[in-house]
N, CA, C and O atoms as a Tripos MOL2 file, in Angstrom:
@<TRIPOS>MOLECULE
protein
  280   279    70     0     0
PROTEIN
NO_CHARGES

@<TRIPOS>ATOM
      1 N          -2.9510    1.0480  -11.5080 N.3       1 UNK1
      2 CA         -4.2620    0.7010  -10.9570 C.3       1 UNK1
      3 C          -4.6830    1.8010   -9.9970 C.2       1 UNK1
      4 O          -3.8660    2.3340   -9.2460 O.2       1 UNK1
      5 N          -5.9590    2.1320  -10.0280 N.am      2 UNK2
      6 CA         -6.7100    3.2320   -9.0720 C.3       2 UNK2
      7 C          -7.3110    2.4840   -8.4620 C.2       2 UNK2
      8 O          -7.7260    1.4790   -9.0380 O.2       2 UNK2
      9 N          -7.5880    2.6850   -7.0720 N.am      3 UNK3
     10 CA         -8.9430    2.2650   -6.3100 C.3       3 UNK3
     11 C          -9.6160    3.3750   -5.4830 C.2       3 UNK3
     12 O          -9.3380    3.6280   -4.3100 O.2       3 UNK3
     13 N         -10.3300    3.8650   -6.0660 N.am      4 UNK4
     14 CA        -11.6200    4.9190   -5.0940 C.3       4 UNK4
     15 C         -10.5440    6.4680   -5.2300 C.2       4 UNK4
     16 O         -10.6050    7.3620   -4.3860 O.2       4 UNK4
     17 N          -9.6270    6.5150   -6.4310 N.am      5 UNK5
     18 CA         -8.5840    8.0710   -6.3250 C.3       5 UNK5
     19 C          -7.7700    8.1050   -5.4140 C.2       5 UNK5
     20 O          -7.4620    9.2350   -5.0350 O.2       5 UNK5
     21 N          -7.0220    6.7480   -4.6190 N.am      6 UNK6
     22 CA         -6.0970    6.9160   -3.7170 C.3       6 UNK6
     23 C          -4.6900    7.0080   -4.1220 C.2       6 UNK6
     24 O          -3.8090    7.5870   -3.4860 O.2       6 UNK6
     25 N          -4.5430    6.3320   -5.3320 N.am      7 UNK7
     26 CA         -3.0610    5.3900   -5.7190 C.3       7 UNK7
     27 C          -2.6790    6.4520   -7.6390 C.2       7 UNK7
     28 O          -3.1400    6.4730   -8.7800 O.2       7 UNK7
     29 N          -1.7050    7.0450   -6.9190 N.am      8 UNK8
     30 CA         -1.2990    7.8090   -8.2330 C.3       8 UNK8
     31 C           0.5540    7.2180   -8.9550 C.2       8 UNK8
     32 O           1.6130    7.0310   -8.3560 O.2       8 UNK8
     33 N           0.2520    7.1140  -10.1740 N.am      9 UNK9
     34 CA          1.8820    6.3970  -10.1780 C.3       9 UNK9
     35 C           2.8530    7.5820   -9.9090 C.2       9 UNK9
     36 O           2.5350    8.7520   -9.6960 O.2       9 UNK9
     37 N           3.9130    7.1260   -9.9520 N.am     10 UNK10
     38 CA          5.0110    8.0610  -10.1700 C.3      10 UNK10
     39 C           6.4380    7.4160  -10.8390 C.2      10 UNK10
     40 O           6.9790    6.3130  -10.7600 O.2      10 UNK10
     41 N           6.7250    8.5460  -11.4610 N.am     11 UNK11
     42 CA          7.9330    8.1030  -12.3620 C.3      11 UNK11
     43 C           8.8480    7.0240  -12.3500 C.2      11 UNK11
     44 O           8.4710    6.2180  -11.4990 O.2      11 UNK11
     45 N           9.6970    6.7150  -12.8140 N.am     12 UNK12
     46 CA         11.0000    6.0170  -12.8920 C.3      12 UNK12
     47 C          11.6250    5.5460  -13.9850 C.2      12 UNK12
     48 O          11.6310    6.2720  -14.9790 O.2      12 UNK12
     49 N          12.3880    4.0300  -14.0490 N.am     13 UNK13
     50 CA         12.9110    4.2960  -15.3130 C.3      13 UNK13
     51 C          11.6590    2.9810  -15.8940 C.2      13 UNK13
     52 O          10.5340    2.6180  -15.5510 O.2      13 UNK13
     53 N          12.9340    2.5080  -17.2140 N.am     14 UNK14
     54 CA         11.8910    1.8040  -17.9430 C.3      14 UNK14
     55 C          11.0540    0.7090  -16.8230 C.2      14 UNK14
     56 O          11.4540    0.2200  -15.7670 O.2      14 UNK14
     57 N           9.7510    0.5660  -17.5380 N.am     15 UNK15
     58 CA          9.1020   -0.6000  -16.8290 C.3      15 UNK15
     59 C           8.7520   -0.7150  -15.3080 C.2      15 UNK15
     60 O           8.1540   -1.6470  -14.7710 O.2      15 UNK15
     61 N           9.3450    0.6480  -14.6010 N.am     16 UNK16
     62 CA          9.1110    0.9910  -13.1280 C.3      16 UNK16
     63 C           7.8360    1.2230  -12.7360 C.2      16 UNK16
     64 O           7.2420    2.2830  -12.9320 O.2      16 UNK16
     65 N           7.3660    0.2120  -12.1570 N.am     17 UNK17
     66 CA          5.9190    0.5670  -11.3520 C.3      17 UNK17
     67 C           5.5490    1.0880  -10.4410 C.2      17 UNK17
     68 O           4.7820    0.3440   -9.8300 O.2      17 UNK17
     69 N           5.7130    2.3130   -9.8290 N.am     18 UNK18
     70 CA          5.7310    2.3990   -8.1370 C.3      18 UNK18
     71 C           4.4740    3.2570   -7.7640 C.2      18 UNK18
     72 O           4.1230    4.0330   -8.6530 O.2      18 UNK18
     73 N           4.0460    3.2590   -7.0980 N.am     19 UNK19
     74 CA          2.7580    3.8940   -6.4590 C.3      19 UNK19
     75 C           2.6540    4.8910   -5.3060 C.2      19 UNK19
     76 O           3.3040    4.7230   -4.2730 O.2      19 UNK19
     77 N           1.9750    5.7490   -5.4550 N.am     20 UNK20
     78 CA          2.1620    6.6210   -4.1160 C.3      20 UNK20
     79 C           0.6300    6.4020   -3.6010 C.2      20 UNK20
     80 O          -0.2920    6.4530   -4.4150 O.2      20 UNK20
     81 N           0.3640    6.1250   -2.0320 N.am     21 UNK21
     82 CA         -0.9140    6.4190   -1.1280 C.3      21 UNK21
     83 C          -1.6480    7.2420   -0.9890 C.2      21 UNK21
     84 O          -1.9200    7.0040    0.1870 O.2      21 UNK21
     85 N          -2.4200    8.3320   -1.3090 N.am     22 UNK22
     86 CA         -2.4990    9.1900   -0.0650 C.3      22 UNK22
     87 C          -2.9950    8.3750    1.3950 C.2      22 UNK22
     88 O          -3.4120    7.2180    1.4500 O.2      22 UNK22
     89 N          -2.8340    9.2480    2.4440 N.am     23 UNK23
     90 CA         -3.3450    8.7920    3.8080 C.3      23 UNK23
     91 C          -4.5390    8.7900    3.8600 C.2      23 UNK23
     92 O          -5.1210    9.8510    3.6350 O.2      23 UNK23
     93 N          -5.2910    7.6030    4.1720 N.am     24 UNK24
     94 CA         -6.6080    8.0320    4.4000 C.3      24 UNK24
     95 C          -6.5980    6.6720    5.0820 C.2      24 UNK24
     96 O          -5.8180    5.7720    4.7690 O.2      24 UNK24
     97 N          -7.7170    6.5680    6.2440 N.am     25 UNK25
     98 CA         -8.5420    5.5860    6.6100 C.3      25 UNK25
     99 C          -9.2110    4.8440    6.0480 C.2      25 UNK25
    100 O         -10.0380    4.2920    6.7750 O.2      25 UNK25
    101 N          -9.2370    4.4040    4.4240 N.am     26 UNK26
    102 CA         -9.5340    3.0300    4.2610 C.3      26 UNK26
    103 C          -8.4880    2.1480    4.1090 C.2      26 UNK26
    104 O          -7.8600    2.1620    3.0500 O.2      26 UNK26
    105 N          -8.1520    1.2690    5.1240 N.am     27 UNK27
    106 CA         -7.2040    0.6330    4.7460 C.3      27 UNK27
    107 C          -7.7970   -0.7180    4.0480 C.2      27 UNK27
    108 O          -7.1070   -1.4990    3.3930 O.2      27 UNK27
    109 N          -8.9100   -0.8310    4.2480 N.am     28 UNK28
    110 CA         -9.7090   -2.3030    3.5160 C.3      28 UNK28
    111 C          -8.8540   -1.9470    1.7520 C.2      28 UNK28
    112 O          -8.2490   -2.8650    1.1990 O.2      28 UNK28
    113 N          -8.9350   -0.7890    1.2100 N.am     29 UNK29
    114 CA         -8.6180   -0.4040    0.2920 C.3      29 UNK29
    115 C          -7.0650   -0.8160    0.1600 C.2      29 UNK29
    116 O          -6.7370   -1.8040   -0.4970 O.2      29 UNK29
    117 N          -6.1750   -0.0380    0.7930 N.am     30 UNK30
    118 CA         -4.8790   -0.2790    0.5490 C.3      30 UNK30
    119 C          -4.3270   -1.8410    1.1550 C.2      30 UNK30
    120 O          -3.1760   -2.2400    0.9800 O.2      30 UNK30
    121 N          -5.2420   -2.5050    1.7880 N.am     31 UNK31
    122 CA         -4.7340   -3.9300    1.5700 C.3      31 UNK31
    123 C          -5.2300   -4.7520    0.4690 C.2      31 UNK31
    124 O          -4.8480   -5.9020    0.2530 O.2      31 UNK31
    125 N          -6.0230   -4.1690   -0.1590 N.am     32 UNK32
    126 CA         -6.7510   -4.9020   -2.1980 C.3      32 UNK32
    127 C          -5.9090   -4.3920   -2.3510 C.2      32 UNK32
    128 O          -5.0990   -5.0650   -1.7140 O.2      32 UNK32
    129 N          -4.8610   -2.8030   -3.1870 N.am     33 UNK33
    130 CA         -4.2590   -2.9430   -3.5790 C.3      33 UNK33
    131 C          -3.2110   -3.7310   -3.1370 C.2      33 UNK33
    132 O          -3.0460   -4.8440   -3.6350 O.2      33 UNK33
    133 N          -2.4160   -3.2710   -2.1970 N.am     34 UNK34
    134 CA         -0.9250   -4.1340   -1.6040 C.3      34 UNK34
    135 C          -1.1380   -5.9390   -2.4050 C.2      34 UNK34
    136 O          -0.3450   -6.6000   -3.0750 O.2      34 UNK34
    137 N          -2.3920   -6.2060   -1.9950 N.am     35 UNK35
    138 CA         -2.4290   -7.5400   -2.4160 C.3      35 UNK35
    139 C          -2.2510   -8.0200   -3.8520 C.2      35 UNK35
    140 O          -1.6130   -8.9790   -4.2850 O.2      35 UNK35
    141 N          -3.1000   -6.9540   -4.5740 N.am     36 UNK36
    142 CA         -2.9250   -6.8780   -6.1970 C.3      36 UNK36
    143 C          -1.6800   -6.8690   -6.9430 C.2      36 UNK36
    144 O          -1.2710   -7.5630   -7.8740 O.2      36 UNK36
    145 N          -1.1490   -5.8310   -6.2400 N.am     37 UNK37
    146 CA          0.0660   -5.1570   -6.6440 C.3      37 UNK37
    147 C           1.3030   -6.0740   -6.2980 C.2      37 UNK37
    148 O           2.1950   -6.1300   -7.1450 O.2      37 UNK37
    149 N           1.4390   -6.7990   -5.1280 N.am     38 UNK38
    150 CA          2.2740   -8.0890   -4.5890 C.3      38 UNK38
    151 C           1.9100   -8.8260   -5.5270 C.2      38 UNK38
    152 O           2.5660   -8.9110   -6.5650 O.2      38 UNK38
    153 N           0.8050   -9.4810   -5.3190 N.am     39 UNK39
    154 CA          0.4700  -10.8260   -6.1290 C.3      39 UNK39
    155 C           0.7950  -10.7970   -7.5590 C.2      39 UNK39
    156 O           0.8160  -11.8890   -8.1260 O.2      39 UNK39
    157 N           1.1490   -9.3470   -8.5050 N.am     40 UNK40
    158 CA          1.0450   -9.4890  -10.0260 C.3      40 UNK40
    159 C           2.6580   -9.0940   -9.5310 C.2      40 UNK40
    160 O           3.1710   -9.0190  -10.6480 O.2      40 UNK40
    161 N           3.4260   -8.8880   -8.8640 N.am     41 UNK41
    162 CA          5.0810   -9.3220   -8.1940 C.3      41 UNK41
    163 C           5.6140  -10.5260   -8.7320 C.2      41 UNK41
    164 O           6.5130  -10.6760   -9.5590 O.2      41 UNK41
    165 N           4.7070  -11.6080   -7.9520 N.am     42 UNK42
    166 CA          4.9050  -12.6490   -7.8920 C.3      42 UNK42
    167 C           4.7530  -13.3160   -6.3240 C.2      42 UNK42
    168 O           5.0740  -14.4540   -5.9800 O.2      42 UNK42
    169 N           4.3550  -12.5940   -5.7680 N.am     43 UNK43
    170 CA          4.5130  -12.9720   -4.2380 C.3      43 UNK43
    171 C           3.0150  -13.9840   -4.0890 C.2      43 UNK43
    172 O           2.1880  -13.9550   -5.0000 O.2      43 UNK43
    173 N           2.8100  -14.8050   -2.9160 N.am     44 UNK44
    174 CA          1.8530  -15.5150   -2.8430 C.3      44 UNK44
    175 C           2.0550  -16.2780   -1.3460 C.2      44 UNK44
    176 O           3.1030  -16.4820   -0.7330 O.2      44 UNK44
    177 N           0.7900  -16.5920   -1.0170 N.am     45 UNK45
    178 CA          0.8440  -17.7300    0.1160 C.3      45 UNK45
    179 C           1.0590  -16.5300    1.2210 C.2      45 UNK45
    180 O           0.4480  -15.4650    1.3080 O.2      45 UNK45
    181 N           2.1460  -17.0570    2.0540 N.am     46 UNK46
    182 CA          2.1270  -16.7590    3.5810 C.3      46 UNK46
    183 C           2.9210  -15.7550    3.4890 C.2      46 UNK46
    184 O           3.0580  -15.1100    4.5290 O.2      46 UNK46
    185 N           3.7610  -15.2460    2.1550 N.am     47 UNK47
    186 CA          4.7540  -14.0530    2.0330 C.3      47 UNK47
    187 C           3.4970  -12.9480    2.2640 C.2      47 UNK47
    188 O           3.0380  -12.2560    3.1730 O.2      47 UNK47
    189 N           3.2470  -13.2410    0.8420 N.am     48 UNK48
    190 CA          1.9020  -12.1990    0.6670 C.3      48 UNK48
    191 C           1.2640  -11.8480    1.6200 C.2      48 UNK48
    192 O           1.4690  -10.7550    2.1480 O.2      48 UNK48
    193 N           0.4700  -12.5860    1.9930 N.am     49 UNK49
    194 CA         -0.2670  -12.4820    3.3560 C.3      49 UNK49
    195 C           0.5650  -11.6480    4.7390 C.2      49 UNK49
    196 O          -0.0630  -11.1400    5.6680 O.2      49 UNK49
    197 N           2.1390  -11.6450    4.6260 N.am     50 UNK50
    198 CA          2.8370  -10.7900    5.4010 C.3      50 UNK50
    199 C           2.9030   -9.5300    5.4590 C.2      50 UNK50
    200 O           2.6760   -8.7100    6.3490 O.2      50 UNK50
    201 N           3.3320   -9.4520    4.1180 N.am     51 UNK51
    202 CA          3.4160   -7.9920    3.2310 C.3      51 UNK51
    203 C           1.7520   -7.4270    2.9550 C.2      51 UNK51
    204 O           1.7540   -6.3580    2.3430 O.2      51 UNK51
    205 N           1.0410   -7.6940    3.1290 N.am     52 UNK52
    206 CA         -0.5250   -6.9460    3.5110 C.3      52 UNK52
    207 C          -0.6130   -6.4830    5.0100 C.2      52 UNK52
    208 O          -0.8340   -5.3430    5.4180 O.2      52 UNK52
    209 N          -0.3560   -7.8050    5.8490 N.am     53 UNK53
    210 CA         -0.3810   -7.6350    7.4410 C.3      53 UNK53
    211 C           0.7330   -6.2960    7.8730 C.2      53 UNK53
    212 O           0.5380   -5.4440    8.7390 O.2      53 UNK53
    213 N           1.9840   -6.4460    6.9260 N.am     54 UNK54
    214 CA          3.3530   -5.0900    7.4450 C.3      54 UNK54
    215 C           2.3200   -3.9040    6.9530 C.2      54 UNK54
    216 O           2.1060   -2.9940    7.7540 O.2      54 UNK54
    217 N           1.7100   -3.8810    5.7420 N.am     55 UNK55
    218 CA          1.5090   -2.6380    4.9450 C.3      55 UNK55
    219 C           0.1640   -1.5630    5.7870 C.2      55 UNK55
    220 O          -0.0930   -0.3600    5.8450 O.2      55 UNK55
    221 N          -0.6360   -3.3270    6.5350 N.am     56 UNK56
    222 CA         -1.5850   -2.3620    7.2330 C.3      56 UNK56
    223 C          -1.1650   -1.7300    8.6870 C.2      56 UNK56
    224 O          -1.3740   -0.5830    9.0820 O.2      56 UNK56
    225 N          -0.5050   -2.8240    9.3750 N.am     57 UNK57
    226 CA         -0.1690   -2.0000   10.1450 C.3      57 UNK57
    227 C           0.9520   -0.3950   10.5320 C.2      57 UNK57
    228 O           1.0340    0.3810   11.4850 O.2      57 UNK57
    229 N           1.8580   -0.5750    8.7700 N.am     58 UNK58
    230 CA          1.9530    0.5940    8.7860 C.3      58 UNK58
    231 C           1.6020    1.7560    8.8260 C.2      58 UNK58
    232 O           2.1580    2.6800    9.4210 O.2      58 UNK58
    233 N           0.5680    1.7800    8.1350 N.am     59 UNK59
    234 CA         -0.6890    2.6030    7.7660 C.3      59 UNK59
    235 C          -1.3100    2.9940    8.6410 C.2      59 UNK59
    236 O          -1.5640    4.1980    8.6600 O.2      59 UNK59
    237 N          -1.9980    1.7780   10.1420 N.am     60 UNK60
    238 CA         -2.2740    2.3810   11.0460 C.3      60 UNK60
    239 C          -1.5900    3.1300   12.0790 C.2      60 UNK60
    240 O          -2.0870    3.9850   12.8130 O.2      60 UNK60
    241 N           0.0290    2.5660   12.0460 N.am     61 UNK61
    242 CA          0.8090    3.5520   12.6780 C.3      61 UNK61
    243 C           1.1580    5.1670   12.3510 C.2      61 UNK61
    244 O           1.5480    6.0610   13.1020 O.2      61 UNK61
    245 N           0.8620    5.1600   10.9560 N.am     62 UNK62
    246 CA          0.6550    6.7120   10.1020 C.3      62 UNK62
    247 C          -0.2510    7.0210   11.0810 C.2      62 UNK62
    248 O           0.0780    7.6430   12.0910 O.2      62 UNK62
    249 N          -2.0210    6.4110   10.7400 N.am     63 UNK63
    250 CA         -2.8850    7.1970   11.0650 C.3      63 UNK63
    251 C          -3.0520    7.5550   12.8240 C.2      63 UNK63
    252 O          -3.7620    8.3850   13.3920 O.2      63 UNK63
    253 N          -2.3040    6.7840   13.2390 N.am     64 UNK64
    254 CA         -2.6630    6.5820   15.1840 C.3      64 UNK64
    255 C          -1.4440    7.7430   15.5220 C.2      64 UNK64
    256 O          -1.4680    8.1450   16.6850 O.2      64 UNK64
    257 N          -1.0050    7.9830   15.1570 N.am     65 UNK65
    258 CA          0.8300    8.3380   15.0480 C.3      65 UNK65
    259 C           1.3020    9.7110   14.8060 C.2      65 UNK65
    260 O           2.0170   10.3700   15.5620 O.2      65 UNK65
    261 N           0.8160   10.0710   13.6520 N.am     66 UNK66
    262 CA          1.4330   11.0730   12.8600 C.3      66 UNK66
    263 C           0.7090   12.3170   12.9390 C.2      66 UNK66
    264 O           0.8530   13.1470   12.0420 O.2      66 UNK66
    265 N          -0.0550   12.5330   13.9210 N.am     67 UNK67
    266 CA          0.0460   13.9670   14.1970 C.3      67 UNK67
    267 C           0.0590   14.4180   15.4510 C.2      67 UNK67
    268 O          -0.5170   15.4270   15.8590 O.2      67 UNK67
    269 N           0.9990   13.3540   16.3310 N.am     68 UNK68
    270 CA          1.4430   13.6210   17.7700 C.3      68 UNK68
    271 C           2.5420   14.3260   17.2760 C.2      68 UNK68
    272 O           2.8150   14.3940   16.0770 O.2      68 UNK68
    273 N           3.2180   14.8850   18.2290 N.am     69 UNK69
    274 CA          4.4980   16.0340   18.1240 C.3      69 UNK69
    275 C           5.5280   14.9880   19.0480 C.2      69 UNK69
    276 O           5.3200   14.4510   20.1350 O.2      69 UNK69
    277 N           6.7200   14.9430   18.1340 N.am     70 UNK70
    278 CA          7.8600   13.8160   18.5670 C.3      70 UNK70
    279 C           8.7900   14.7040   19.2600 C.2      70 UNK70
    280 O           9.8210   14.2520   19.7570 O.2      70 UNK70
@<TRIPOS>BOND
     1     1     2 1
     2     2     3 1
     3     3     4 2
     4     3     5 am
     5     5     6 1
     6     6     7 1
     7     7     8 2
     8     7     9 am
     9     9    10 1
    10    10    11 1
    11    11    12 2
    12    11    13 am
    13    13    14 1
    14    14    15 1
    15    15    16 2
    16    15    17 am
    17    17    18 1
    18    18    19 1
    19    19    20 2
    20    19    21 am
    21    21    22 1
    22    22    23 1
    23    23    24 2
    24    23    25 am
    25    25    26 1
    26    26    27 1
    27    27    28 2
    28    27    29 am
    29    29    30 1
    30    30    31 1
    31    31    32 2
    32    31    33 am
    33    33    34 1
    34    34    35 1
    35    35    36 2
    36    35    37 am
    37    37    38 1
    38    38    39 1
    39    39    40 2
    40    39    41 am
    41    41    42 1
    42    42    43 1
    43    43    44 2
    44    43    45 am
    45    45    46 1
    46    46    47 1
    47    47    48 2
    48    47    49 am
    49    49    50 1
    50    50    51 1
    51    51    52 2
    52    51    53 am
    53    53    54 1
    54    54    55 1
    55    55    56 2
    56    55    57 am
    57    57    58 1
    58    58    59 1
    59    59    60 2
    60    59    61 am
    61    61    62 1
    62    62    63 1
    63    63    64 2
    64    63    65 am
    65    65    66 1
    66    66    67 1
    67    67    68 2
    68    67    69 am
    69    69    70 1
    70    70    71 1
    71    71    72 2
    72    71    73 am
    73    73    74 1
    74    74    75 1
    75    75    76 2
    76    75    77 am
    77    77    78 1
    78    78    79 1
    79    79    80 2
    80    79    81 am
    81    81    82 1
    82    82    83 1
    83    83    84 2
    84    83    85 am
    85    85    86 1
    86    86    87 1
    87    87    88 2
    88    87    89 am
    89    89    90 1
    90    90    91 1
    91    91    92 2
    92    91    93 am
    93    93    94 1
    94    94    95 1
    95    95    96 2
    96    95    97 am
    97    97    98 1
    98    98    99 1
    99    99   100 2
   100    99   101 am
   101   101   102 1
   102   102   103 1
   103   103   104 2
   104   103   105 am
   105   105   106 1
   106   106   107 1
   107   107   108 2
   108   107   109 am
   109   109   110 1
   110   110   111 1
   111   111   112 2
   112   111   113 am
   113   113   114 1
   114   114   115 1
   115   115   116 2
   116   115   117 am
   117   117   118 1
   118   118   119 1
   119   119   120 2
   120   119   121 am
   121   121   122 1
   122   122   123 1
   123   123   124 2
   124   123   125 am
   125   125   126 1
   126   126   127 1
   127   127   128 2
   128   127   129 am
   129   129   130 1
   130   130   131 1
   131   131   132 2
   132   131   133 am
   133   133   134 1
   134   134   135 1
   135   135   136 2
   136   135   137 am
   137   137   138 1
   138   138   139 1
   139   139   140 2
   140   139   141 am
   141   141   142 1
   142   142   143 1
   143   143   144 2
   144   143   145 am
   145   145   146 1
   146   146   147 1
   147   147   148 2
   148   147   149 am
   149   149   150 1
   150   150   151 1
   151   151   152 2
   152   151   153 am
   153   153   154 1
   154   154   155 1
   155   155   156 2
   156   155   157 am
   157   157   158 1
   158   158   159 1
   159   159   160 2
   160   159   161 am
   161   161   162 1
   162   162   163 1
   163   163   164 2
   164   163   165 am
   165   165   166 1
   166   166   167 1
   167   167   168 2
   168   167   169 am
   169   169   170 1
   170   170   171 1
   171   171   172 2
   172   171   173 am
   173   173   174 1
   174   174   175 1
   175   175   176 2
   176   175   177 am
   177   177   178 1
   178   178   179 1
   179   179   180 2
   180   179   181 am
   181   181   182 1
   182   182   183 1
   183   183   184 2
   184   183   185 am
   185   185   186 1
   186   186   187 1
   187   187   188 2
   188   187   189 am
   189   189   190 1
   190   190   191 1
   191   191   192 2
   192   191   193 am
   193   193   194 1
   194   194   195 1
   195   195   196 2
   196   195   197 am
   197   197   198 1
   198   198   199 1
   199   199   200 2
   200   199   201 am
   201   201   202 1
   202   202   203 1
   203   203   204 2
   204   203   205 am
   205   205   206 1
   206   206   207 1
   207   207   208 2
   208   207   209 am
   209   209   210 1
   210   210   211 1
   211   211   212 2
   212   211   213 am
   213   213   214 1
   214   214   215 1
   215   215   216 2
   216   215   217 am
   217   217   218 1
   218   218   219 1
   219   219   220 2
   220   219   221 am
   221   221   222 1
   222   222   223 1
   223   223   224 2
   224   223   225 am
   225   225   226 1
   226   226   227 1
   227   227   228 2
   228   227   229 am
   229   229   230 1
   230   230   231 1
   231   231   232 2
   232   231   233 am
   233   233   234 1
   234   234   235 1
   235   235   236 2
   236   235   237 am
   237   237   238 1
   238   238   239 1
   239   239   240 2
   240   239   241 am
   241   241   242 1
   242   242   243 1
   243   243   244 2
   244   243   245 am
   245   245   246 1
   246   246   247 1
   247   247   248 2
   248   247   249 am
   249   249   250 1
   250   250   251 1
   251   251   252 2
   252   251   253 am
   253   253   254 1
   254   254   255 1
   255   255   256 2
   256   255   257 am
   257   257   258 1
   258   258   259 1
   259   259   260 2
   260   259   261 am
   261   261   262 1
   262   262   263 1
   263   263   264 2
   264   263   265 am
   265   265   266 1
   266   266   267 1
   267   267   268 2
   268   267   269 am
   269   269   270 1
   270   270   271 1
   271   271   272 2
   272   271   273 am
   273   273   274 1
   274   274   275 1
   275   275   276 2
   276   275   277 am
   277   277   278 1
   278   278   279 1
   279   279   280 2
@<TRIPOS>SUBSTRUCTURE
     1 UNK1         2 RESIDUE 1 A UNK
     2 UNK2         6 RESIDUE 1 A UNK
     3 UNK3        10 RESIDUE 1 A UNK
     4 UNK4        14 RESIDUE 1 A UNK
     5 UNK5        18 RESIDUE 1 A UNK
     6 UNK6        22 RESIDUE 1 A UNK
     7 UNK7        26 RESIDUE 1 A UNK
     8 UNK8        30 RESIDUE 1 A UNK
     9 UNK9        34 RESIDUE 1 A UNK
    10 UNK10       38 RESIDUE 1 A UNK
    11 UNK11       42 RESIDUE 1 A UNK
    12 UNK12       46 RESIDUE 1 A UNK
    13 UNK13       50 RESIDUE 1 A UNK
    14 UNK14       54 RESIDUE 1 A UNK
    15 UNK15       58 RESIDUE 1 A UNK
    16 UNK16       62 RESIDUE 1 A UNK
    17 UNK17       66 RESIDUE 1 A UNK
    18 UNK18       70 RESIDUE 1 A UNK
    19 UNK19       74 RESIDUE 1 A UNK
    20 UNK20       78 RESIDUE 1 A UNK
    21 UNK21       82 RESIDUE 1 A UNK
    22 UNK22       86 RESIDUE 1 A UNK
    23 UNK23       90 RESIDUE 1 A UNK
    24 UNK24       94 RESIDUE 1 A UNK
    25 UNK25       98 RESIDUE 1 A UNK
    26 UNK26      102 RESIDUE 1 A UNK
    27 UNK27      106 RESIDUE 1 A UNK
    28 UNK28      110 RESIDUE 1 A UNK
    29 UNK29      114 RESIDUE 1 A UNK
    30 UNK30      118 RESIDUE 1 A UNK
    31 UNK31      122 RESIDUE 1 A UNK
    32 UNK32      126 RESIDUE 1 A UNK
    33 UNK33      130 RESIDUE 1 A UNK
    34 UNK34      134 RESIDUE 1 A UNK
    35 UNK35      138 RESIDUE 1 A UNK
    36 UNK36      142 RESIDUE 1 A UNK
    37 UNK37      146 RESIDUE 1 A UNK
    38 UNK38      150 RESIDUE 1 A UNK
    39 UNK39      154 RESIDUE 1 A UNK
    40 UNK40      158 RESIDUE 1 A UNK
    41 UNK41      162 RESIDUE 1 A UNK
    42 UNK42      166 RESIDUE 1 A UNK
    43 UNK43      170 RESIDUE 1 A UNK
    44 UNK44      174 RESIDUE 1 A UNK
    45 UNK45      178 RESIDUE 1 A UNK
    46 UNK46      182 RESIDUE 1 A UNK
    47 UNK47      186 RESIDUE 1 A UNK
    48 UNK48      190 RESIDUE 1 A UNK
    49 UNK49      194 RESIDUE 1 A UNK
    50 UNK50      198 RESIDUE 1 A UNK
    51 UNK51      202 RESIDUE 1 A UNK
    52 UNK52      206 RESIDUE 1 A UNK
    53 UNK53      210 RESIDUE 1 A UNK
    54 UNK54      214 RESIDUE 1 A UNK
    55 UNK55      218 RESIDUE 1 A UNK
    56 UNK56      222 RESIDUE 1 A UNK
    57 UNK57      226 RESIDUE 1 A UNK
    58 UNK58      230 RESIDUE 1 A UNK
    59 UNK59      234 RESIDUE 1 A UNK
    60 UNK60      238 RESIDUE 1 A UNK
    61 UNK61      242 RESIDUE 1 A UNK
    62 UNK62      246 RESIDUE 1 A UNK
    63 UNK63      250 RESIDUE 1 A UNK
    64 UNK64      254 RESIDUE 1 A UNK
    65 UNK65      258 RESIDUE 1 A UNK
    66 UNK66      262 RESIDUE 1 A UNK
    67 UNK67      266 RESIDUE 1 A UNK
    68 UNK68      270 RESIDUE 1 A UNK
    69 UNK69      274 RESIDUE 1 A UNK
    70 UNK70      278 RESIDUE 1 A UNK
């Protein structure tokens, strides 16, 4: 699945689905996918709804984060 040229697959073995991000500031975007992509998992309800809430705030910790010098 693509949304707006963010989400490119990448390899693995049989039947492996995995996705790469690029970084960007829409995260409205990467929580439709996360949600898509969970939900056709099997995940649902209050899991789901977790695993969107972890995925964005990862994302904003990328973007708030990651180009201070550690």
């Amino acid at each position: 699945m693509d949304i707006g040229g963010h989400v490119a697959a990448l390899g693995g073995g049989p039947g492996a689905d995995r996705r790469l991000w690029r970084i960007s500031d829409d995260l409205g975007a990467l929580r439709a996918q996360v949600r898509t992509f969970a939900g056709r998992a099997g995940l649902s309800g209050d899991r789901l709804d977790d695993l969107v809430l972890a995925a964005n705030e990862a994302a904003v910790g990328v973007l708030t984060q990651g180009g201070e010098d550690c």
